[in-house]
Backbone as JSON, one array per atom type, in Angstrom:
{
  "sequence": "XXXXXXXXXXXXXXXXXXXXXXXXXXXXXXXXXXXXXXXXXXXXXXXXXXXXXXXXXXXXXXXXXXXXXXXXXXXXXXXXXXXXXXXXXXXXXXXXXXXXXXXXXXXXXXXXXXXXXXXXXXXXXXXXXXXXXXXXXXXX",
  "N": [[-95.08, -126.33, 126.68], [-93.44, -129.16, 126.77], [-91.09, -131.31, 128.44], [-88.67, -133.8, 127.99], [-88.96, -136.3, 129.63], [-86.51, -138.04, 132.13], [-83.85, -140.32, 134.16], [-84.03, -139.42, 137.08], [-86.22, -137.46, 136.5], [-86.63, -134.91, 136.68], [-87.09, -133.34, 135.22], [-89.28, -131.13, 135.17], [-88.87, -129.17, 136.2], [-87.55, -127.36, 134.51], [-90.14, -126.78, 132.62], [-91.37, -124.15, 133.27], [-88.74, -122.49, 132.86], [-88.69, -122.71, 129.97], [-90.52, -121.72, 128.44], [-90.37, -118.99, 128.67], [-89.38, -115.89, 127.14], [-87.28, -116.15, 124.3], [-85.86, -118.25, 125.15], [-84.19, -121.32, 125.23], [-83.32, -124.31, 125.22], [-82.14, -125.99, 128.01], [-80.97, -128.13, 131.02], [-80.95, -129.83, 133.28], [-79.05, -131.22, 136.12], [-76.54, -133.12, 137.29], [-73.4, -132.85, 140.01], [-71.44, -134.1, 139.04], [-71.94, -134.49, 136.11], [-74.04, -135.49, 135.11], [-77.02, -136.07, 133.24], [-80.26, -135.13, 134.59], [-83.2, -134.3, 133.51], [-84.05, -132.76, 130.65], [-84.7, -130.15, 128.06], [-86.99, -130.8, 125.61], [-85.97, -130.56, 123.07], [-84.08, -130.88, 122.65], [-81.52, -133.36, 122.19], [-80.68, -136.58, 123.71], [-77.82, -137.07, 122.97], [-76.53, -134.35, 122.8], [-77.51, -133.22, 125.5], [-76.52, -134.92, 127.72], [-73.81, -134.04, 126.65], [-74.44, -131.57, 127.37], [-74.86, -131.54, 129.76], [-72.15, -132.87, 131.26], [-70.5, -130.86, 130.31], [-71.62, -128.39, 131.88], [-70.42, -129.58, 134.32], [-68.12, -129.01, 134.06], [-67.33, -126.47, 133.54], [-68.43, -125.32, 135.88], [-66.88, -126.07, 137.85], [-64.45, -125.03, 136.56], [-65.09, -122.58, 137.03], [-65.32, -122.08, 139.63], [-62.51, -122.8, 140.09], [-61.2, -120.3, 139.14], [-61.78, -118.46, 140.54], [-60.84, -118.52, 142.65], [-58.3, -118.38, 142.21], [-58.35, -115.81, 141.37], [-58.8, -114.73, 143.99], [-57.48, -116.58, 145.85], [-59.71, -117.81, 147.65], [-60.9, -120.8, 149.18], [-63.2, -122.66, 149.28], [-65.02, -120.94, 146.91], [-68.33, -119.98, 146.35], [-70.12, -120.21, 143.53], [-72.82, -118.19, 142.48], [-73.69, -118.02, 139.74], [-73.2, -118.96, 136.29], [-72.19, -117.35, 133.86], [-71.34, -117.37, 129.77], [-71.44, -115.94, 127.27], [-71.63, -115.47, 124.0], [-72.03, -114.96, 120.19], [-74.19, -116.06, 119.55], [-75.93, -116.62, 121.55], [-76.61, -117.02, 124.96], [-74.93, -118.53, 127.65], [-76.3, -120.14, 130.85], [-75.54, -120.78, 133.62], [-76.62, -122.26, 136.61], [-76.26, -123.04, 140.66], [-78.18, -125.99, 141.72], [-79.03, -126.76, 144.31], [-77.6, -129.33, 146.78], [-75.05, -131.27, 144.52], [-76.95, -130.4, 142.36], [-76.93, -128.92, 139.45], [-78.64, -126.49, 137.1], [-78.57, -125.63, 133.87], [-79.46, -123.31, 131.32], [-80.05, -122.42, 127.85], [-80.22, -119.26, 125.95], [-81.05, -117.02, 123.74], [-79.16, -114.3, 121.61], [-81.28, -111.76, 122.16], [-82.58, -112.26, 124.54], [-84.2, -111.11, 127.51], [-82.18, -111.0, 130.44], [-82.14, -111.18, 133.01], [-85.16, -111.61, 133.47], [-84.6, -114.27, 133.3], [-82.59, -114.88, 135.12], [-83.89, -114.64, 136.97], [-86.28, -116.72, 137.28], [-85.13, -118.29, 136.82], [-83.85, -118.87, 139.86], [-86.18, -118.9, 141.32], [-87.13, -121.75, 140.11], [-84.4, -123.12, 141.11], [-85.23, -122.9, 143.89], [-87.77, -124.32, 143.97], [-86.72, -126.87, 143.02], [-84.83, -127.76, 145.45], [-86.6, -127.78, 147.11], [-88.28, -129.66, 146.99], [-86.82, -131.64, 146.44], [-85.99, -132.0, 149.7], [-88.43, -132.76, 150.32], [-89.43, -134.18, 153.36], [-90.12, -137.69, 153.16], [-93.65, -138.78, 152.29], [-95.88, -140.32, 154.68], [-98.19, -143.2, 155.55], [-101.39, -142.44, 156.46], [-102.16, -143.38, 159.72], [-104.81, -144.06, 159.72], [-105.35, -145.19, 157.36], [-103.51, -147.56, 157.47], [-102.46, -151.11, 157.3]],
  "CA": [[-94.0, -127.1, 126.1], [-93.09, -130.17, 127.93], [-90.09, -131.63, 128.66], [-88.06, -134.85, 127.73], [-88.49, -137.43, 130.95], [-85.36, -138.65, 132.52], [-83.97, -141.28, 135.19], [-83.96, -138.38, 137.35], [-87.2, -136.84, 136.12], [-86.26, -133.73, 137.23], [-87.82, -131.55, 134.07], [-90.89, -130.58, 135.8], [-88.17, -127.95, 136.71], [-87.6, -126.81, 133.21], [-91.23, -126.06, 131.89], [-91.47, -122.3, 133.5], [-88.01, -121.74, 131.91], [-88.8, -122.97, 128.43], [-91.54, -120.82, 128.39], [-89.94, -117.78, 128.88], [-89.31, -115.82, 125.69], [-85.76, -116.27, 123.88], [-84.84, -119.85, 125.96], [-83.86, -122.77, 123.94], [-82.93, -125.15, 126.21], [-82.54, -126.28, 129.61], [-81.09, -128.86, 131.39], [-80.91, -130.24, 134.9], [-77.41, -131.79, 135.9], [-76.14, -133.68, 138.53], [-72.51, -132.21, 139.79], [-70.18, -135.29, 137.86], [-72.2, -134.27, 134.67], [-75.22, -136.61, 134.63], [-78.33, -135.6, 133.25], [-81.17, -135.27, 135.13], [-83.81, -133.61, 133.15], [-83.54, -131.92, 129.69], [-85.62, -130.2, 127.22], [-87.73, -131.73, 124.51], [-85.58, -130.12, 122.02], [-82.02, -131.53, 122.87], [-81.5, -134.87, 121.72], [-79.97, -137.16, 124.55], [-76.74, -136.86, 123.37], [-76.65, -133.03, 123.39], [-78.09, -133.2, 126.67], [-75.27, -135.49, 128.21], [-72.41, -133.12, 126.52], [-74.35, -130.39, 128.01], [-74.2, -131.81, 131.49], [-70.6, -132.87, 131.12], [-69.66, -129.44, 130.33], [-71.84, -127.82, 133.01], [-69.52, -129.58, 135.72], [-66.57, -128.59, 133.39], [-67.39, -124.94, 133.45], [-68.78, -124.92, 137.35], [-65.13, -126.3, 137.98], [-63.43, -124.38, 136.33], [-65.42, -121.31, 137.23], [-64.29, -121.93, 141.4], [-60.31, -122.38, 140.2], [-60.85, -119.15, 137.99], [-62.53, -117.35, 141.36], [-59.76, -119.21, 143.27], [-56.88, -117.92, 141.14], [-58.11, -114.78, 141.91], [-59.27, -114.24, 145.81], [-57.21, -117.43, 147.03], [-60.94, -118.32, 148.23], [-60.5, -122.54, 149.35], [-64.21, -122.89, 148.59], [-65.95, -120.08, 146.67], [-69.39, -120.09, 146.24], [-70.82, -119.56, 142.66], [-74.35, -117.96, 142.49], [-74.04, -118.06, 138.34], [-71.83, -118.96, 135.38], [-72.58, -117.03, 132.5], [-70.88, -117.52, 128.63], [-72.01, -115.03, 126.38], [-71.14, -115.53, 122.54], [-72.63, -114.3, 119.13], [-75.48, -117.32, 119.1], [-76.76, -116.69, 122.74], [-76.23, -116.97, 126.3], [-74.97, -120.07, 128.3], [-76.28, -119.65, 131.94], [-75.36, -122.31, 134.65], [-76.42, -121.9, 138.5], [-76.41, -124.54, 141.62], [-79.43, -125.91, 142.32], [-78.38, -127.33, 145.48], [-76.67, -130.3, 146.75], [-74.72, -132.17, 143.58], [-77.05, -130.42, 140.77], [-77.14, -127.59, 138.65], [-79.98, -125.84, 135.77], [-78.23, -124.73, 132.8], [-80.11, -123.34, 129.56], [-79.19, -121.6, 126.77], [-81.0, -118.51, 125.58], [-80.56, -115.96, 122.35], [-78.74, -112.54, 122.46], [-82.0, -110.81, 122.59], [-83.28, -112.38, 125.92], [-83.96, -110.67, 128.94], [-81.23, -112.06, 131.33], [-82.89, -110.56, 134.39], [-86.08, -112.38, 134.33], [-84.21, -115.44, 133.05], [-82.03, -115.38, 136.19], [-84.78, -114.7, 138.44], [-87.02, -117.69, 137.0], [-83.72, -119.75, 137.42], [-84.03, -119.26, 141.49], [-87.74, -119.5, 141.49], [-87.01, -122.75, 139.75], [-83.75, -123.74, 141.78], [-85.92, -122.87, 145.3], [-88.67, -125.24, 144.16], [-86.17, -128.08, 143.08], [-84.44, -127.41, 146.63], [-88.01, -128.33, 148.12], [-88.56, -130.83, 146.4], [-85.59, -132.64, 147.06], [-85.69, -131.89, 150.69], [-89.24, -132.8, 151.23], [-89.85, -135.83, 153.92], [-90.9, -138.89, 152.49], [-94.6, -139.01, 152.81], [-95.96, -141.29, 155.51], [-99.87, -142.89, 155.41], [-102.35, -141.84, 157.48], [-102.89, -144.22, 160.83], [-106.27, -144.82, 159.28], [-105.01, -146.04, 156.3], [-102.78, -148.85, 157.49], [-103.71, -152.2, 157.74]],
  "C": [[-93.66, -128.22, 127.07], [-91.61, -130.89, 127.26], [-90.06, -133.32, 128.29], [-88.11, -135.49, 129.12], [-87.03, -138.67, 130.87], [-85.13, -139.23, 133.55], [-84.13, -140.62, 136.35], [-85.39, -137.99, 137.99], [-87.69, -135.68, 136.95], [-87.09, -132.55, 136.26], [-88.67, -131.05, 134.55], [-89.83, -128.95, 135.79], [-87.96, -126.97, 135.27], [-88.5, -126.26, 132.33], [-91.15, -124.7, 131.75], [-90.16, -121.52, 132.5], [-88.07, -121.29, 130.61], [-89.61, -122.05, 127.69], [-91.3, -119.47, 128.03], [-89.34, -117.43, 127.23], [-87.57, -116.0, 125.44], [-84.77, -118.01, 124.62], [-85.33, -120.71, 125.22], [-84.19, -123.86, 124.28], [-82.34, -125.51, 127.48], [-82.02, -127.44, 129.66], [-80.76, -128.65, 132.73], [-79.79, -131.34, 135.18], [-77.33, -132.47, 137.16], [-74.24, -133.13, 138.34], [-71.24, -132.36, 139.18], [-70.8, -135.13, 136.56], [-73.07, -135.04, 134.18], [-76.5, -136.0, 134.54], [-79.85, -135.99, 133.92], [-82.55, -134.77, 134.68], [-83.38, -132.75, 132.06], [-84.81, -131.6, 128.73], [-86.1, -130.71, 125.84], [-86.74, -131.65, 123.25], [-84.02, -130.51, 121.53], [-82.24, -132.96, 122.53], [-80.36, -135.43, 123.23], [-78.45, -137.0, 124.28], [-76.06, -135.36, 123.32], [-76.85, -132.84, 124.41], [-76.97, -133.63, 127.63], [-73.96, -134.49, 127.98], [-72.94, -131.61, 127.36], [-74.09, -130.48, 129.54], [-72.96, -132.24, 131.66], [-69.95, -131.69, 131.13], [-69.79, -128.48, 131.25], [-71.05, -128.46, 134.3], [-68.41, -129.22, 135.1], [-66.95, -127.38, 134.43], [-67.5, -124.33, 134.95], [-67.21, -125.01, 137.85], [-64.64, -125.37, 137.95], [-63.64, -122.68, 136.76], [-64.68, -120.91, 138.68], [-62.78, -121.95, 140.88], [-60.44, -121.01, 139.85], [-61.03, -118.39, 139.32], [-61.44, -117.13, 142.62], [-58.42, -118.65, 143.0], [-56.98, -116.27, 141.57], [-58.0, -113.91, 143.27], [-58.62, -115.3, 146.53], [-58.45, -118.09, 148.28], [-60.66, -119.55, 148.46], [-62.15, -122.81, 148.68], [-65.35, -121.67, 147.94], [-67.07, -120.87, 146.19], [-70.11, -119.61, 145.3], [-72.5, -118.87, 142.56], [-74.91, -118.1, 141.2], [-72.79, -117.9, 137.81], [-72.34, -118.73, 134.36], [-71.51, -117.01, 131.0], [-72.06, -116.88, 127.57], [-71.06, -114.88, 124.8], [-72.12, -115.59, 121.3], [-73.96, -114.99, 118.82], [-76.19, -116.89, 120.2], [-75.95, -116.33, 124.05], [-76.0, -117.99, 127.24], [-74.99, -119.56, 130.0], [-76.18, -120.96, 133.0], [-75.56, -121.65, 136.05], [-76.45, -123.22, 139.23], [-77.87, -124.6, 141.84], [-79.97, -126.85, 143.28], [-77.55, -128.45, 145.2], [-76.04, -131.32, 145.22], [-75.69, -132.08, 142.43], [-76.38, -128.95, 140.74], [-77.93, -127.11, 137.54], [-78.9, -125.15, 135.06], [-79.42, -123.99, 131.58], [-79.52, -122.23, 128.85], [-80.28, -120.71, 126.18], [-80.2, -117.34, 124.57], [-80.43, -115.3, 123.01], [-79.48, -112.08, 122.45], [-83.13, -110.98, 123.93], [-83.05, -111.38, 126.92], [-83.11, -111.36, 130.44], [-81.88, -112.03, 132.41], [-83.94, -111.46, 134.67], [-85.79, -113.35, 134.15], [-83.21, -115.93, 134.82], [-82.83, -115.19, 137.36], [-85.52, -115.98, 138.37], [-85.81, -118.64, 137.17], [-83.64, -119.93, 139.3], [-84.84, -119.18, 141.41], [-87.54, -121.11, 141.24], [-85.97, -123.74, 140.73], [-84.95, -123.67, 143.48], [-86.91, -123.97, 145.23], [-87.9, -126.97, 144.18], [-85.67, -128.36, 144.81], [-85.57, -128.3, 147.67], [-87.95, -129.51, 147.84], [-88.0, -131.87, 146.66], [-85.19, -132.69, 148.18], [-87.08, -131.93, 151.38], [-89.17, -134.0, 152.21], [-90.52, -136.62, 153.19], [-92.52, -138.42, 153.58], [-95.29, -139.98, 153.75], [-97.53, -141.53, 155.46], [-100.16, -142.45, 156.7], [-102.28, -143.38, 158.35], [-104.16, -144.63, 160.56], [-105.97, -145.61, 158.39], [-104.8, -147.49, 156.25], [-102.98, -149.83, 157.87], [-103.66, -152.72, 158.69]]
}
């Protein structure tokens, strides 16, 4: 299944998910709600309300964690919304993003949230490799 390219072009990150049985859709967020990657199946402006809402929900998830432990900065590992259509799963996937997707009530959450840090660990890389530099032979 391949993914929708974005300014971003972050989906690479989204294939393995899409894949997986019971997942819908997928996107890749930046932490003000800008899409970075979404799947084929979302129309751009689905995609945008979904990253808008994934910094809602991350938000509101730290006051909610906040409200209860007086924590100053808790540290989400996952924000799950579970209602009669599916499953809305949001994690960080480091600095200023986050991977949401949305998967039916008869998914396996388990390997869905494990393939979500397989997936966040590679973005992580990715976005923290060194710029490549040529070879000393190369250059002119």
């Amino acid at each position: 299944m391949s993914t929708t390219p974005t300014a971003g072009d972050l989906a690479w990150v989204l294939t393995p998910l899409l894949e997986l049985p019971g997942v819908q859709h997928a996107v890749v967020a930046t932490g003000d709600g800008l899409v970075e990657g979404a799947s084929p199946g979302l129309d751009r402006a689905s995609a945008e309300r979904v990253a808008a809402m994934t910094a809602t929900l991350h938000a509101a998830a730290r006051a909610f964690t906040t409200a209860f432990t007086e924590a100053e900065s808790p540290r989400l590992a996952q924000t799950v919304v579970e209602s009669d259509l599916g499953f809305a799963i949001v994690v960080p996937a480091g600095k200023n993003t986050t991977l949401a997707l949305f998967a039916a009530p008869d998914a396996h959450l388990g390997n869905i949230a494990y393939q979500m840090q397989v997936q966040v660990t590679a973005l992580t890389r990715a976005m923290h490799a060194p710029t490549r530099q040529p070879d000393a032979a190369t250059r002119p």
